[in-house]
Every structure is written in C-alpha cells, then in structure tokens.
C-alpha positions as CSV (number, residue, x, y, z in Angstrom):
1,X,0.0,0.0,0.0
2,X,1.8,3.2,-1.0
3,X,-1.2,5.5,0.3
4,X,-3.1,8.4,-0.8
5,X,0.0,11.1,-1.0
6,X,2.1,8.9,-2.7
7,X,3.5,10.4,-6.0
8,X,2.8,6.8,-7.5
9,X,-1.1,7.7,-6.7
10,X,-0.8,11.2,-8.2
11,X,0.5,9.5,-11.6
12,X,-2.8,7.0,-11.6
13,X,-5.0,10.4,-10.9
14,X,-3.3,11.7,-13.6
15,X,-4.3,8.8,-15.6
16,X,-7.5,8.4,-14.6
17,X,-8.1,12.2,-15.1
18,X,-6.9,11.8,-19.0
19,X,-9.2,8.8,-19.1
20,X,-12.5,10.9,-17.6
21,X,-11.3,14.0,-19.9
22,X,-11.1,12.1,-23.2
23,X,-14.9,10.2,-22.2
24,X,-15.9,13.8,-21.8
25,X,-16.2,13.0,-17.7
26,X,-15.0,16.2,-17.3
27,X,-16.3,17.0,-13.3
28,X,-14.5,13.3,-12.6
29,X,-11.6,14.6,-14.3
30,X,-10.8,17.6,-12.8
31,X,-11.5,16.5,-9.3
32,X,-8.3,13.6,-10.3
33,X,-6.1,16.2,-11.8
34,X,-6.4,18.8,-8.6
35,X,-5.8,15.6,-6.6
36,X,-2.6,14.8,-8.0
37,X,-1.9,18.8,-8.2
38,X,-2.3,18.6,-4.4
39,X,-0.1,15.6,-3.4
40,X,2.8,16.8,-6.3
41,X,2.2,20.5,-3.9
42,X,2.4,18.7,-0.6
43,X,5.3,16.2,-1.3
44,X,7.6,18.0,-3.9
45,X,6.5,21.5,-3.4
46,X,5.0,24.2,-5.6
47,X,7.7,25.2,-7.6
48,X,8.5,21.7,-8.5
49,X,8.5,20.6,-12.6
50,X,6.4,17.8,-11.3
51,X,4.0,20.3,-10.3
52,X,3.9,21.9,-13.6
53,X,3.0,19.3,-15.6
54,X,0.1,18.9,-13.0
55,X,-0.5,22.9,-13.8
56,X,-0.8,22.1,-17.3
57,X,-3.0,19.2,-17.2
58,X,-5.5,21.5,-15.3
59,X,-4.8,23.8,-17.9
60,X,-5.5,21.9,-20.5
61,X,-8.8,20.5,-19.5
62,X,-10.6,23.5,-18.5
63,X,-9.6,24.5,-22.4
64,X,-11.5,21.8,-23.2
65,X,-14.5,23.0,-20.8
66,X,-14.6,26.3,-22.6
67,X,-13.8,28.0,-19.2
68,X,-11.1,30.0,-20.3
69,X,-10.3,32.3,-18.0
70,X,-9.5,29.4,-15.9
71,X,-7.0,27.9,-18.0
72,X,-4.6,30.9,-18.5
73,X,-3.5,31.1,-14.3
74,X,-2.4,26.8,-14.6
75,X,-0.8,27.6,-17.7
76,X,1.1,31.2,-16.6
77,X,1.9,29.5,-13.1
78,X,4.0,26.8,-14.8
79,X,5.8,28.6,-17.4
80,X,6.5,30.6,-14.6
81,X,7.8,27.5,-12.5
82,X,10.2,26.5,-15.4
83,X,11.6,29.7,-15.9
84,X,12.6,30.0,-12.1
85,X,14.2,26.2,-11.9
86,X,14.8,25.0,-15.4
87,X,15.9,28.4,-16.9
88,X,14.6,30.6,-19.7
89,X,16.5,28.5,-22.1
90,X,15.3,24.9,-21.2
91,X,13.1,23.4,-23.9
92,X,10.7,22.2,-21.1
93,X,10.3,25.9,-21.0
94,X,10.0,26.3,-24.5
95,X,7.0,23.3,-24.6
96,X,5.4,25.9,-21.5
97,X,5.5,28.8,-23.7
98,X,4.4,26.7,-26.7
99,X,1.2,25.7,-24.7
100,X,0.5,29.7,-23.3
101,X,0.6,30.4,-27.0
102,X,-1.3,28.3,-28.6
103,X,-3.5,29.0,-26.1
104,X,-3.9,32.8,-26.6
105,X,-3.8,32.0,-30.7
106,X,-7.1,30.1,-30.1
107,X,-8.6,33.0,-28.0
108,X,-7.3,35.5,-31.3
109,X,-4.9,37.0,-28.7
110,X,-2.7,37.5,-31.5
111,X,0.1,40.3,-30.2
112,X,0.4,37.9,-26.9
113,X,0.8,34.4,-28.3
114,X,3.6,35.4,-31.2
115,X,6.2,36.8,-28.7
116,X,5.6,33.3,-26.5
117,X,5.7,31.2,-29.6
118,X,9.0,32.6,-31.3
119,X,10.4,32.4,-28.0
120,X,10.2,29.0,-27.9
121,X,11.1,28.4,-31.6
122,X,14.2,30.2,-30.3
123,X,15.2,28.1,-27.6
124,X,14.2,24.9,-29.7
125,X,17.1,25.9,-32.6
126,X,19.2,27.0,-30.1
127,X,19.1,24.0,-27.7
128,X,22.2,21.4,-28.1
129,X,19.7,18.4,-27.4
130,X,17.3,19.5,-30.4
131,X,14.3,18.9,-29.6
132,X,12.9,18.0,-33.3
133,X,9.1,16.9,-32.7
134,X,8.6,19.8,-30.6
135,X,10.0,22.1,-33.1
136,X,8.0,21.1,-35.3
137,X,4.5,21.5,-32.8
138,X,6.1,25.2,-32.8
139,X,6.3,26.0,-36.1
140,X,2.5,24.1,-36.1
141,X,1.0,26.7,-34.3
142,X,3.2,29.8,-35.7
143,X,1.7,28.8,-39.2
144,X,-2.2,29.1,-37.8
145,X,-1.0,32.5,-36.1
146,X,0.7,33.3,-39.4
147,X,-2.8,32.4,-41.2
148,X,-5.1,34.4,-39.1
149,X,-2.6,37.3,-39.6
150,X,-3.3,36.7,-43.2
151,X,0.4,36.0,-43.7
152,X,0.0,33.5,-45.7
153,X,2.8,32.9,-47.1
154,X,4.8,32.7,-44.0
155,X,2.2,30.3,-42.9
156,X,2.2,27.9,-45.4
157,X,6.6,27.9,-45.1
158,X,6.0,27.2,-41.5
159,X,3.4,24.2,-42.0
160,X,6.1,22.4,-44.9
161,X,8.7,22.9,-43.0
162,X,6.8,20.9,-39.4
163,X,5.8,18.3,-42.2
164,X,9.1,17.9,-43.2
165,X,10.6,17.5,-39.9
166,X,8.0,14.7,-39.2
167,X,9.1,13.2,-42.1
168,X,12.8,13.1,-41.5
169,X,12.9,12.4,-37.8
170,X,9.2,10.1,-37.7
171,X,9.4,8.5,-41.1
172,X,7.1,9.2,-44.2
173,X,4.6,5.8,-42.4
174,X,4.3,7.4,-39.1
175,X,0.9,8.8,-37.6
176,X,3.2,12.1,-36.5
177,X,3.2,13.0,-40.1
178,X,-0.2,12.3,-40.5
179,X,-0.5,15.1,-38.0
180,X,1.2,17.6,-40.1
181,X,-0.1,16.5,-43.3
182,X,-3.9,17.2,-42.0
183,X,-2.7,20.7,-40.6
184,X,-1.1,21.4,-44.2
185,X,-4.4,20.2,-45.2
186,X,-6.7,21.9,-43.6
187,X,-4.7,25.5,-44.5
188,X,-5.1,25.0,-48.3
189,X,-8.5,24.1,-47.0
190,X,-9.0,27.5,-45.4
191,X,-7.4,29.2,-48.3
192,X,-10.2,27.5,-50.7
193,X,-7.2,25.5,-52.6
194,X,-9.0,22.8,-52.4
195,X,-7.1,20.2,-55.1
196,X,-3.8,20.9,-52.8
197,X,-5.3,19.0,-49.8
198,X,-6.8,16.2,-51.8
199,X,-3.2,14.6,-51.9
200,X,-1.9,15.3,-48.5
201,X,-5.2,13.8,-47.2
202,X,-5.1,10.4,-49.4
203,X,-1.6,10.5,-47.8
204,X,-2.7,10.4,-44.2
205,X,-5.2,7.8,-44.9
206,X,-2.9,5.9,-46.4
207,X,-0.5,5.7,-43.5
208,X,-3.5,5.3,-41.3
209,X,-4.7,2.6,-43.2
210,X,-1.4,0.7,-43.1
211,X,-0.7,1.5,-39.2
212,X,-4.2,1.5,-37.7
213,X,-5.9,-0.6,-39.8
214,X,-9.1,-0.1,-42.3
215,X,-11.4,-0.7,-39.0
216,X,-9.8,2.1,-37.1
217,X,-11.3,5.4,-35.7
218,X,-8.8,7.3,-36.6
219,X,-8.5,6.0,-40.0
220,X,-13.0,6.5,-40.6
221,X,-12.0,9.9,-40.0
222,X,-9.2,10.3,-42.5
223,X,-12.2,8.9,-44.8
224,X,-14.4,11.3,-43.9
225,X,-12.4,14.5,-44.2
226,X,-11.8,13.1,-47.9
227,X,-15.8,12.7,-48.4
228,X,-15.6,16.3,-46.9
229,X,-13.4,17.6,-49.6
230,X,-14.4,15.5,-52.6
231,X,-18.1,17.6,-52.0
232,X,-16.0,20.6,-52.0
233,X,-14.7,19.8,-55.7
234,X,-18.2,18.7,-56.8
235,X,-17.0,14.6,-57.0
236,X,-20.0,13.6,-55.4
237,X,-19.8,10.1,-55.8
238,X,-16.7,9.7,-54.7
239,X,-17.8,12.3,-51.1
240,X,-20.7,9.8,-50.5
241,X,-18.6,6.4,-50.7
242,X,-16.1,7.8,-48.1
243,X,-17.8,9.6,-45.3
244,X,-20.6,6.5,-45.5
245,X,-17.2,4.1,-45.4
246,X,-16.2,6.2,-42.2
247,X,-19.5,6.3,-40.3
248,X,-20.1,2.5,-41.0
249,X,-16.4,2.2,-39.1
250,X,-17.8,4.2,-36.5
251,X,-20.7,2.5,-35.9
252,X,-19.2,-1.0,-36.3
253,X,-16.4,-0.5,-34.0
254,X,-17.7,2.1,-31.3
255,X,-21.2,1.0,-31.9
256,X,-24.6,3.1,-32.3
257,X,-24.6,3.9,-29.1
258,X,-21.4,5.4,-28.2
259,X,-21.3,8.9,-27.8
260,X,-18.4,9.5,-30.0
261,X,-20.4,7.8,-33.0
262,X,-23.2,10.0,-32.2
263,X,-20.9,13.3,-32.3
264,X,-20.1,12.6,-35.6
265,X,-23.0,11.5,-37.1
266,X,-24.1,14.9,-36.1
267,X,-20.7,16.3,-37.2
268,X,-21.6,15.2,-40.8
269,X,-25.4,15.9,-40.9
270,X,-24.4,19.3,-40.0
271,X,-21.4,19.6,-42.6
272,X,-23.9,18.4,-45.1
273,X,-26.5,20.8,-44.6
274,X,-24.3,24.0,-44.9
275,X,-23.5,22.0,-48.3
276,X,-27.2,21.8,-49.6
277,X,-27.2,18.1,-49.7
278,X,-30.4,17.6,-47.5
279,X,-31.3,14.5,-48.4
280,X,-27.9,12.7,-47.2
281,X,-28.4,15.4,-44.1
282,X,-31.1,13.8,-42.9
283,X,-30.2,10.4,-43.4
284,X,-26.6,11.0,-41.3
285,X,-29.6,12.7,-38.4
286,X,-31.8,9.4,-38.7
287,X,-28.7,7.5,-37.5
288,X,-27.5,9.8,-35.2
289,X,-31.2,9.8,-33.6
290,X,-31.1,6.2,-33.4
291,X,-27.3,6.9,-31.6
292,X,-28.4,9.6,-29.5
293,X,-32.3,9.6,-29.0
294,X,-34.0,12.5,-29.3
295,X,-33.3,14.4,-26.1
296,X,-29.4,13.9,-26.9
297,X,-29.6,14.9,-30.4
298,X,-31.4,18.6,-29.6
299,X,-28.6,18.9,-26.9
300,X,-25.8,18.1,-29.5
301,X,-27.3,20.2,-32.1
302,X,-27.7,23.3,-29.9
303,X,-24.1,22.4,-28.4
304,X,-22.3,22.4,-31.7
305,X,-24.3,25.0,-34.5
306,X,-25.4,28.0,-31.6
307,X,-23.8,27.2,-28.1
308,X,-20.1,26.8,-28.4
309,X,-19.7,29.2,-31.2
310,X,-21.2,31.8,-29.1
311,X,-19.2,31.0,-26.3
312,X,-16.0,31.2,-28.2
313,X,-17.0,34.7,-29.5
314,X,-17.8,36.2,-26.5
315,X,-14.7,34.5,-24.6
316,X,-12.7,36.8,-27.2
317,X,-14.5,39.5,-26.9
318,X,-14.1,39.2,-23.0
319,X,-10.7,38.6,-23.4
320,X,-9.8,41.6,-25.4
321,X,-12.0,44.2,-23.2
C-alpha cells in the first residue's frame, strides 16, 4: 500500500483524469487532476517541474470545458515555474510557452501568443539536445498564427517545414506526419485550394490505413475529411462512398450507441447541410437519432451549431476588453 499522498497515486490520478477528460467525464476529471496537483504541492513543493506538468493538465482540461479564464492562471503558473528552476532556455520551458501560445492563438490573442511562440522556436534551434518533434509543434502553431494574420505565405513555409521534420525524424509511415499533413491540409482548405489537400489527405489515410488498420477510428475519420473535400470539388460520388465508409467504421467498431459515433453522425449531418445536400443530411440525423435519442440529439445540435460558437466569440470579446 503506497497510500493516498504517494507520487505513484498522483501518476494513476493523472491517468485516470486523462481517461475521464477524453470520455468527456470532465467533473471526474478535474477532481483527479487537482488531486494529483495537491499531493505533487504537498510532497515535492510548488515550484516543483512535477507540479507543472500537473498545472498544465489542469490547464488543458478547463480549455477543453470552454472556461477560459481558468485555463490561463495553470498555464502562466507553470511557465512561470520553469523559468525560475529549469531556466529561460530549457526546452521544457519552451514546450510551456508553446502551450500559453497556442492558447492565446485560439482565444485571437494574437500580439500575446507570437512573442511566446517565437520564444520558444528560439530556444528549440538553439538548444544542443534538439528537440525536433517539438520544433516542429512550434512552427505548427506559428503557421495558424501566421494564417489568421493573413500572412499567408509565412504560414504555409511554417506548415512544410513541421511536415518535413516529421518526415525526417518520424518517417514518411508514421501517424506524427499524418499530423502535419492534415494541418497542411486543412490550410489550403482554409485558403479555398481545395485540389492541394486532396493529396496530402489520401496520404494520411494511407499511412493510417497501413498503421491502424481499415477498421480504425482514426482512419474513418481520414475517410471522412476526404468525403468532406471531394463535395468541395463537386466529385459527389466519390464524397458519399467515403464519409458512408467512415460512419459505418464508426458504428461498427464504437457502436450506435457510443457517444463519439453519435458526435459525428451529427458532425456530418451538420457539414452536409451547410453543403445543400439535404437528403444525405437527414439520413446521417436518422442514424445519429437512433445513436443519440431525441433528447441527446437537440442537446448536440444546440451544443455544436449555436452554443459553443457563441461562447468562443464572446470569450474573445471578453478577453480583449
């Protein structure tokens, strides 16, 4: 029995808290990750890098809550802690200012998350151990700042150079690249150039397919960002046969009653609305009723097209009053 400060316990709170955070068990999960931020407190201190990772777990789930103004004190506390005991120059320090600026990117902070992101660029190509992977994270999310700053050419420099670092350090076969080649992706996406992500996307289901597996999650929803795009450039056909191919997945593997087979039966209904084609619309929302039931469904509708949205606007319009 190692009892209930042991570090050992704090790690299986962590644990447990990813589990409860990813099954959308959010209340469970923060009640295990400010357990395991209390013990880390109590038995190694608060300035601890032990602690900080706790910080950022917190961090990183209320993100995922939408409570934002929550998230920016774990986040600020442990860049703080790694600046005072690792050094300005640590790339643990550079990962904590990587997370504070993404953060503020997705907020449209703008002028505060590219000062915390070059920082840590910085430190990555200065750093002796080269810290490849997370140089490449960096350069990630300087290419979405980049886009929203309509720079777009910087942007699209940033997001080739990440996919080639995946490439060189993960392998061409490895589900890091398939990473980078969606984010590539989805930026020619956003810039309406839509025949540039057809190819990167066949890529990542192709790696996807050959490491995960045709009956993978992950590898239904390369299928169905390709249905998504093949509407975009009017090959129908070809649309339909792929996001049906990743729903059946879905509902074969997860089964029509999980929650994440719901989520994306919704998902897709809702994509193919905005697209005009109502018919397959309501046929992806008679299976996600039969998912969901009614009551669900309503809640998941509201959640996705009206609530969240509105929440994110006014979090930024709070944020930069």
């Amino acid at each position: 029995m190692l009892g209930p400060e042991h570090l050992a316990t704090a790690t299986s709170l962590d644990n447990l808290g990813w589990l409860y955070s990813e099954q959308g068990r959010y209340k469970e999960a923060e009640s295990r990750y400010k357990r395991a931020l209390a013990i880390r407190e109590q038995v190694l201190g608060p300035t601890h890098p032990a602690t900080a990772s706790s910080l950022n777990n917190l961090g990183w789930l209320y993100w995922k809550k939408n409570e934002y103004q929550k998230a920016e004190r774990p986040f600020r506390r442990a860049l703080n802690i790694y600046e005072r005991v690792l050094g300005s120059e640590h790339l643990a320090t550079a990962e904590s200012l990587d997370n504070l600026g993404w953060f503020y990117l997705k907020l449209g902070r703008y002028k505060d998350a590219e000062p915390l992101l070059q920082r840590a660029l910085a430190i990555c190509e200065q750093s002796p151990e080269q810290d490849h992977l997370l140089m490449a994270r960096i350069l990630t999310n300087l290419g979405w700042l980049n886009k929203d700053q309509r720079r777009y050419t910087e942007a699209e420099s940033r997001m080739k150079q990440a996919l080639a670092i995946r490439k060189r350090v993960q392998g061409p076969n490895h589900l890091g690249t398939v990473f980078s080649l969606n984010n590539l992706g989805w930026f020619y996406w956003h810039r309406g150039r839509y025949e540039k992500v057809e190819p990167l996307w066949q890529e990542a289901l192709k790696i996807r397919e050959q490491v995960l597996g045709p009956e993978h999650p992950d590898t239904a929803r390369s299928q169905i960002n390709l249905g998504y795009i093949y509407l975009k450039l009017g090959r129908r056909k070809e649309a339909e046969e792929y996001y049906l191919q990743g729903v059946t997945v879905y509902e074969e593997v997860l089964g029509l009653a999980s929650h994440s087979t719901g989520e994306l039966l919704g998902e897709v209904c809702l994509w193919l609305l905005k697209m005009g084609r109502i018919r397959h619309a309501v046929r992806m929302g008679v299976r996600g009723l039969k998912s969901l039931g009614l009551k669900e469904s309503i809640r998941l509708f509201a959640l996705t097209a009206v609530i969240l949205p509105a929440k994110r606007f006014i979090g930024r319009i709070l944020w930069k009053s």
